[in-house]
Residue, then its C-alpha position, 0 to 999 in steps of 0.5 A: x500500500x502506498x501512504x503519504x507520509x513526510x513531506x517537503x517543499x522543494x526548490x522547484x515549488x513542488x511538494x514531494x510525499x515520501x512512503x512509509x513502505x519501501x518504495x523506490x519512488x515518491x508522489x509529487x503534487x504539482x501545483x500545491x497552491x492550486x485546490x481539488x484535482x488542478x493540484x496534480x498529484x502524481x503517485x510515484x512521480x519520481x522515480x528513484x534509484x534506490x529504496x526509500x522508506x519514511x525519510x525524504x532524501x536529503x538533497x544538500x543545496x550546493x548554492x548557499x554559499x557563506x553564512x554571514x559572522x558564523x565561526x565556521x565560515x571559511x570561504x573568506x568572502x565578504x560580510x557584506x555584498x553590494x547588489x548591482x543586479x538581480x540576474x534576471x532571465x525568463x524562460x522559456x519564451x513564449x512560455x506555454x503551462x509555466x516559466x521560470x525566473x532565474x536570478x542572482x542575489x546574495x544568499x542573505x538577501x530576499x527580493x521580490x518578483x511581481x508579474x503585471x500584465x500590459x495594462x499594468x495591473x498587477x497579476x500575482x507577486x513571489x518572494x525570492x530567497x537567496x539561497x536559490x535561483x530559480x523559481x518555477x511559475x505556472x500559466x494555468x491563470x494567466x490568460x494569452x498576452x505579453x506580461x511584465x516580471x519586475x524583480x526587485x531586491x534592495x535598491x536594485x531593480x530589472x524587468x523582462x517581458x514575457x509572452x504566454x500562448 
């Protein structure tokens, strides 16, 4: 019997459900924020190469980079880093079912994506975490146009369009 057991969110907005059983799969809902079946759970959507059993892999984040005044920091960066841009790249485009916003900010800093349509009318807005760089997006609500994504962090600002079919 497949159960759902413990859960995690993942970088790519997905939740990935591990089993209690020995399963060398895990279920994964698709669009967590959407309700009923838009959801899209997949059972054993992700195949994977050995058993699993109660425990979501651990899968490091190799993008982290230094916590700023922790003793064990031995990369010898900077404590503080000034941000000239946000990096910001939108693919793909034209963007069918979801795109992604690719970004490059410090990893102790947060920023703030905000999607608008040609009107100007704000359509939906994401944090943006440091620690990643790259955030997957669905289309299901956006009706067929151009769009505007401003990402913003500090003083620092970018915008790019983007074309949904």
């Amino acid at each position: 019997m497949n159960t759902f057991y413990q859960q995690f969110l993942a970088a790519d907005n997905k939740i990935y459900v591990v089993t209690q059983a020995n399963y060398l799969a895990m279920n994964v809902i698709n669009n967590p924020d959407s309700l009923g079946l838009a959801c899209d759970v997949i059972q054993h959507g992700l195949m994977l190469s050995k058993l699993n059993q109660r425990t979501c892999p651990n899968w490091p984040n190799y993008e982290l980079g230094p916590e700023i005044g922790s003793i064990c920091d031995s990369l010898g960066l900077a404590q503080y880093e000034v941000i000239t841009s946000v990096g910001l790249q939108l693919f793909p485009n034209p963007a069918s079912g979801f795109y992604n916003i690719r970004y490059s900010i410090p990893g102790n800093a947060t920023a703030l994506a905000t999607v608008y349509d040609v009107t100007g009318k704000k359509v939906e807005q994401h944090n943006l975490y440091g620690h990643f760089s790259n955030l997957q997006v669905s289309t299901a609500m956006y009706t067929p146009g151009l769009y505007v994504v401003n990402v913003s962090c500090n003083n620092v600002s970018e915008s790019k369009r983007i074309l949904v079919e």
